[in-house]
C-alpha positions as a printed NumPy array, in Angstrom:
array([[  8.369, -15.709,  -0.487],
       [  7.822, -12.53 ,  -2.245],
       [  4.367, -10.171,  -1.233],
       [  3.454,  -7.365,  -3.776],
       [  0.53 ,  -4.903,  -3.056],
       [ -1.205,  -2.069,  -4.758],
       [ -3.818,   0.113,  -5.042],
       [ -4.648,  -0.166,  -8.772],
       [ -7.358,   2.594,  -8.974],
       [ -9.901,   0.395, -10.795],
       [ -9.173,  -3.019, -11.636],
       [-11.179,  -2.904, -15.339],
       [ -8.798,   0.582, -15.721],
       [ -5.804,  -1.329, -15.114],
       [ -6.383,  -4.203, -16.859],
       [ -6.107,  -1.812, -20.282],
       [ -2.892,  -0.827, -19.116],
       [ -1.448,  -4.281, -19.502],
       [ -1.581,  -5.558, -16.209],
       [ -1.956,  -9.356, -16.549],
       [  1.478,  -9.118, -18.001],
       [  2.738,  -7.498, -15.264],
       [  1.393,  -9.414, -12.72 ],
       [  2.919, -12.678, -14.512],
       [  6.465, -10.857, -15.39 ],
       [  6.18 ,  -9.664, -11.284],
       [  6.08 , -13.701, -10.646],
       [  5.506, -12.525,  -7.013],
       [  4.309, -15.686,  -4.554],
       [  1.398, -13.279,  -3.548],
       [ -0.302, -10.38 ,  -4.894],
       [ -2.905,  -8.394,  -3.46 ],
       [ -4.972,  -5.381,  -4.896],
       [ -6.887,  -2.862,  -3.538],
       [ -9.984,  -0.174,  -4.45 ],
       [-10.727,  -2.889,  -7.343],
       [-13.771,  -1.023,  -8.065],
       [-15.795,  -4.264,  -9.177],
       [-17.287,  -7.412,  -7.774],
       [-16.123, -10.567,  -9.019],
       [-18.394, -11.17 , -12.388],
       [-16.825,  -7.706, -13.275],
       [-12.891,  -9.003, -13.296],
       [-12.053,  -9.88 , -17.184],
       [-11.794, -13.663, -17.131],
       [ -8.119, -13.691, -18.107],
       [ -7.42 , -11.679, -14.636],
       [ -8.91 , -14.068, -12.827],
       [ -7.393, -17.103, -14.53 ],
       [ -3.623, -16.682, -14.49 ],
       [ -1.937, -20.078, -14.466],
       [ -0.323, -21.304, -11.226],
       [ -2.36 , -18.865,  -9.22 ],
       [ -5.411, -18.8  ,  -6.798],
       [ -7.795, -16.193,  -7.332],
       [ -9.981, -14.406,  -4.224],
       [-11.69 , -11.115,  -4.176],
       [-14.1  ,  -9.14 ,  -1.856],
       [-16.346,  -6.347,  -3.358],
       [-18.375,  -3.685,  -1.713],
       [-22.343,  -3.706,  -1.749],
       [-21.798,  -0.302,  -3.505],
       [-21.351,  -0.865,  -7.159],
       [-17.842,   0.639,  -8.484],
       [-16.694,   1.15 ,  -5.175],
       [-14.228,  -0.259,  -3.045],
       [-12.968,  -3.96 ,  -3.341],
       [ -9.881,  -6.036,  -2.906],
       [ -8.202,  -9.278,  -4.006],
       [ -5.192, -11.608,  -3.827],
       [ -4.248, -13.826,  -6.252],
       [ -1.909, -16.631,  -4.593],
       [  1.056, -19.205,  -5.865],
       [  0.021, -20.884,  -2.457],
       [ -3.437, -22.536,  -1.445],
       [ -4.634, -20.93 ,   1.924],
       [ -5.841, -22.775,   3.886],
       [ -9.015, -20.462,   4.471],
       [-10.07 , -17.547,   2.996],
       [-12.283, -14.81 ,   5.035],
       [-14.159, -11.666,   3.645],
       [-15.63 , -10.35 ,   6.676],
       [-14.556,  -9.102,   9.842],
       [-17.9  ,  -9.483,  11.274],
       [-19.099,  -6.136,  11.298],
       [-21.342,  -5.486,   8.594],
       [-20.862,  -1.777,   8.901],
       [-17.08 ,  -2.406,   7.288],
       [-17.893,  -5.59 ,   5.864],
       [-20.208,  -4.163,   3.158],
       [-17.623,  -1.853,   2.189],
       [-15.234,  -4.763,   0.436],
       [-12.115,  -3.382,   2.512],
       [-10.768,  -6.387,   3.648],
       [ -9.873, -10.033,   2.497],
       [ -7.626, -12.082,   4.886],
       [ -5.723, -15.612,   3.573],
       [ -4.864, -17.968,   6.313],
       [ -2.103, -20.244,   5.667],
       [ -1.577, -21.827,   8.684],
       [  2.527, -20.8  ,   9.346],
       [  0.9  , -17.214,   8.986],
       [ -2.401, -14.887,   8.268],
       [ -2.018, -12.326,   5.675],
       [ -4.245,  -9.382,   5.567],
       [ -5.152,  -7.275,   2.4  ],
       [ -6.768,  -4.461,   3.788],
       [ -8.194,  -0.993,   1.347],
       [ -8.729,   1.39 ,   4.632],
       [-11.297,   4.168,   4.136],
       [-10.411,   6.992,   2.672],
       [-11.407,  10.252,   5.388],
       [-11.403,  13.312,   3.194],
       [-14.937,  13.502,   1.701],
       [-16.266,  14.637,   4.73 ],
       [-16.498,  14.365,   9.177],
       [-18.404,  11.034,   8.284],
       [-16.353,   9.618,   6.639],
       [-13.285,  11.126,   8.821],
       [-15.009,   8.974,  11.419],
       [-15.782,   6.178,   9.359],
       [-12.046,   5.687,   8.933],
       [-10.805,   6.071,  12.839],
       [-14.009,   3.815,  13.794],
       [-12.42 ,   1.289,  10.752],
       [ -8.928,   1.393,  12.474],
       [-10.347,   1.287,  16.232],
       [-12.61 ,  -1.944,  14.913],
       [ -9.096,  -3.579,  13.055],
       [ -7.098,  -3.032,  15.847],
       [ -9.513,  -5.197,  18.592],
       [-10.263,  -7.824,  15.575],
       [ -6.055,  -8.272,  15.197],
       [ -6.031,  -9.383,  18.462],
       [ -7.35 , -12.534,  18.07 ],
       [ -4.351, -13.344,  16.21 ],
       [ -1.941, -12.657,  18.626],
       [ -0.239, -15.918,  18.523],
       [  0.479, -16.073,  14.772],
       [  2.772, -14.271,  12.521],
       [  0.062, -11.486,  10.931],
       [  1.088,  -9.525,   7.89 ],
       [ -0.774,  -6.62 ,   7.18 ],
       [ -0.371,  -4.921,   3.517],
       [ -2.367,  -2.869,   1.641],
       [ -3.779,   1.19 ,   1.627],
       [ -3.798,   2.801,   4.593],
       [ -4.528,   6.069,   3.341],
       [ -2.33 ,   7.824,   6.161],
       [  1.176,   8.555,   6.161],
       [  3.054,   7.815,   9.629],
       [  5.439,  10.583,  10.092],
       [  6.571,  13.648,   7.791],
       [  9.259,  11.755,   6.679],
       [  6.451,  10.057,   4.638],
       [  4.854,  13.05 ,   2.441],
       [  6.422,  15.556,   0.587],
       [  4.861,  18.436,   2.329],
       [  3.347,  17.686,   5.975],
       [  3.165,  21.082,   7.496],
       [  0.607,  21.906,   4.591],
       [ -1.192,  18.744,   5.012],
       [ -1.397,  18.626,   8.848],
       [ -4.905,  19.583,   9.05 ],
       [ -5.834,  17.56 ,   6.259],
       [ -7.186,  13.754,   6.157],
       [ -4.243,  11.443,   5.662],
       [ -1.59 ,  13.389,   8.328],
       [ -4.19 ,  14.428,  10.934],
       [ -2.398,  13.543,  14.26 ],
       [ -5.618,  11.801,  15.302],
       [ -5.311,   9.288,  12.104],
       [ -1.301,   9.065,  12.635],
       [ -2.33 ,   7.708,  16.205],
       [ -4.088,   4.799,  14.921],
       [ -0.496,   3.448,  12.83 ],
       [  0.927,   4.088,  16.554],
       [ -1.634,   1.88 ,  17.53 ],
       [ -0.764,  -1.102,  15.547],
       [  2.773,  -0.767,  16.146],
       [  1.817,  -0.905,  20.005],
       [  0.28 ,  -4.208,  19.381],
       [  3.638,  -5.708,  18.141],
       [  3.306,  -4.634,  14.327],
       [  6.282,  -3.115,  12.465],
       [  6.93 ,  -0.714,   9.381],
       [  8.355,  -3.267,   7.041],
       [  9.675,  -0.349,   4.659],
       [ 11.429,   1.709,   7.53 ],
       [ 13.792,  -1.288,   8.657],
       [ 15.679,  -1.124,   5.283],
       [ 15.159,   2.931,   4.271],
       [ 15.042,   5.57 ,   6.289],
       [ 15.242,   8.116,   3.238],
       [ 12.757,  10.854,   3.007],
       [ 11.327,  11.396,  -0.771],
       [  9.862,   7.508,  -0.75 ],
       [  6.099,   7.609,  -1.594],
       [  3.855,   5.347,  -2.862],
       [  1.025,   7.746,  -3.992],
       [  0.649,  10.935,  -5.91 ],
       [ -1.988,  13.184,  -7.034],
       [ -3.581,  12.556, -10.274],
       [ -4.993,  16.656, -10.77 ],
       [ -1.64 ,  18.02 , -10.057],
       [  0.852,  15.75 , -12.127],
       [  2.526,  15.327,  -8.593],
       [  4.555,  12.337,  -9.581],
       [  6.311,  14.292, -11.878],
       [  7.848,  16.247,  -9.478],
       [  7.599,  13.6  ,  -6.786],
       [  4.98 ,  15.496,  -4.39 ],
       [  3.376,  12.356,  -2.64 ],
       [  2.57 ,  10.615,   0.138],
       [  3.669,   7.414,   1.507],
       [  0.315,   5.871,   2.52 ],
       [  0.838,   2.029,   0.921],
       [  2.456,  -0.343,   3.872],
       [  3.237,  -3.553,   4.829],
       [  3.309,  -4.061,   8.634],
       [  4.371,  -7.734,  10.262],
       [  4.525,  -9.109,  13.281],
       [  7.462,  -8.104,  15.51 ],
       [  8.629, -11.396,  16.084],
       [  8.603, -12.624,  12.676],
       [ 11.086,  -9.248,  11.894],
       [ 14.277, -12.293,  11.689],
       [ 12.343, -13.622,   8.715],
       [ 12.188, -10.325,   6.768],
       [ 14.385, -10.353,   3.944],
       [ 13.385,  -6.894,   2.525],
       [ 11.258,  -4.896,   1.867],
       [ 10.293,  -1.691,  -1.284],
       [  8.687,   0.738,  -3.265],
       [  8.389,   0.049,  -6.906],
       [  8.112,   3.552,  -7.869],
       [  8.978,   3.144, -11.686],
       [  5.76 ,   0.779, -12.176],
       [  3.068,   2.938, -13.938],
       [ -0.64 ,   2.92 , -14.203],
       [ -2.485,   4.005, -11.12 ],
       [ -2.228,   7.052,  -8.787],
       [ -0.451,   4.471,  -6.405],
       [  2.864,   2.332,  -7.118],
       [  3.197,  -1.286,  -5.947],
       [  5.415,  -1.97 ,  -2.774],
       [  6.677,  -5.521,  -2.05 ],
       [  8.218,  -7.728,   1.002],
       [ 10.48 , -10.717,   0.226],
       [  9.845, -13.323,   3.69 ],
       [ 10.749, -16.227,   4.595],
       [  8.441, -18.151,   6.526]])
């Protein structure tokens, strides 16, 4: 089963750049979005009605803000938009597919740079995730999406610059510590340990160009389940967004 997730930067943006023919040449079993920037009446009909796939989204209360969705090959069998917290829930971060053998989680984490709110926002977000993952302590739990932090400096092109910035604060890099401590891995990290992998550049300074990014775009799974993992990337060369996709192949 192959998993592809990324952070298209608008859905009704990406849509112009040919994306319905990328998702079907992708084939992937799964794919999730994130910061779709719509609610569901918004997504071009054609987008939402892509032979042999299911179709679920969550949007924020906020128009243009926000929003995920997964379309899947395979019928979950439940389909959840809220965490119970309205705080996060009216934000449209999160969509979670339940398909009995596992839970897969397509999460758009908040973004911490526009301010200390919002800083806060996002470590409140993580500290809330991390108590809510519990509950699924006896399944196999895949987590993919945005994270909006990189991990280590491995994972951004220039971390002593950027170490008092959102997105490498040590505080934020604690939370990914956090959800490996519950039993979660880095799915990328147990097939590449090569610096100069990113999944996100800056728009304003033409950084992918020169390959100045971050690495910010994960998919972390259940320890246990690390035997089923048959690989995992970044698909760098895919065009169209600030972020790239990044995909897991499992078998499950």
């Amino acid at each position: 089963m192959r998993i592809v997730s990324w952070n298209v930067n608008g859905i009704r943006a990406i849509y112009k750049k040919d994306f319905v023919n990328w998702l079907k040449s992708n084939n992937a079993d799964i794919v999730c979005i994130q910061e779709t920037k719509a609610d569901e009446s918004q997504f071009p009909r054609d987008v939402k009605e892509i032979n042999g796939y299911n179709f679920y989204c969550s949007s924020a209360d906020r128009k243009g803000y926000s929003g995920v969705a997964v379309w899947s090959k395979i019928e979950p069998r439940s389909v959840y938009t809220s965490i119970r917290n309205f705080i996060f829930d009216s934000e449209g971060r999160v969509i979670y597919l339940d398909f009995g053998d596992f839970v897969l989680f397509n999460i758009y984490f908040p973004n911490g740079g526009m301010s200390q709110t919002r800083l806060k926002y996002k470590l409140d977000f993580y500290d809330y995730l991390i108590k809510y993952l519990k509950r699924f302590k006896d399944k196999t739990v895949i987590i993919g999406g945005d994270y909006n932090t990189a991990h280590f400096p491995i994972d951004l092109a220039r971390p002593k610059e950027n170490e008092k910035f959102s997105g490498f604060m040590l505080k934020e890099r604690e939370k990914l510590d956090d959800i490996i401590s519950m039993g979660f891995i880095d799915t990328f990290r147990c097939f590449n340990n090569e610096p100069n992998n990113y999944t996100w550049w800056d728009y304003k300074t033409a950084a992918r160009s020169r390959n100045i990014g971050w690495r910010i775009d994960y998919f972390f799974i259940s320890k246990h389940s690390l035997k089923h993992l048959e690989s995992a990337g970044i698909e760098s060369s895919v065009l169209g967004s600030d972020h790239c996709p990044i995909s897991i192949t499992i078998t499950l």
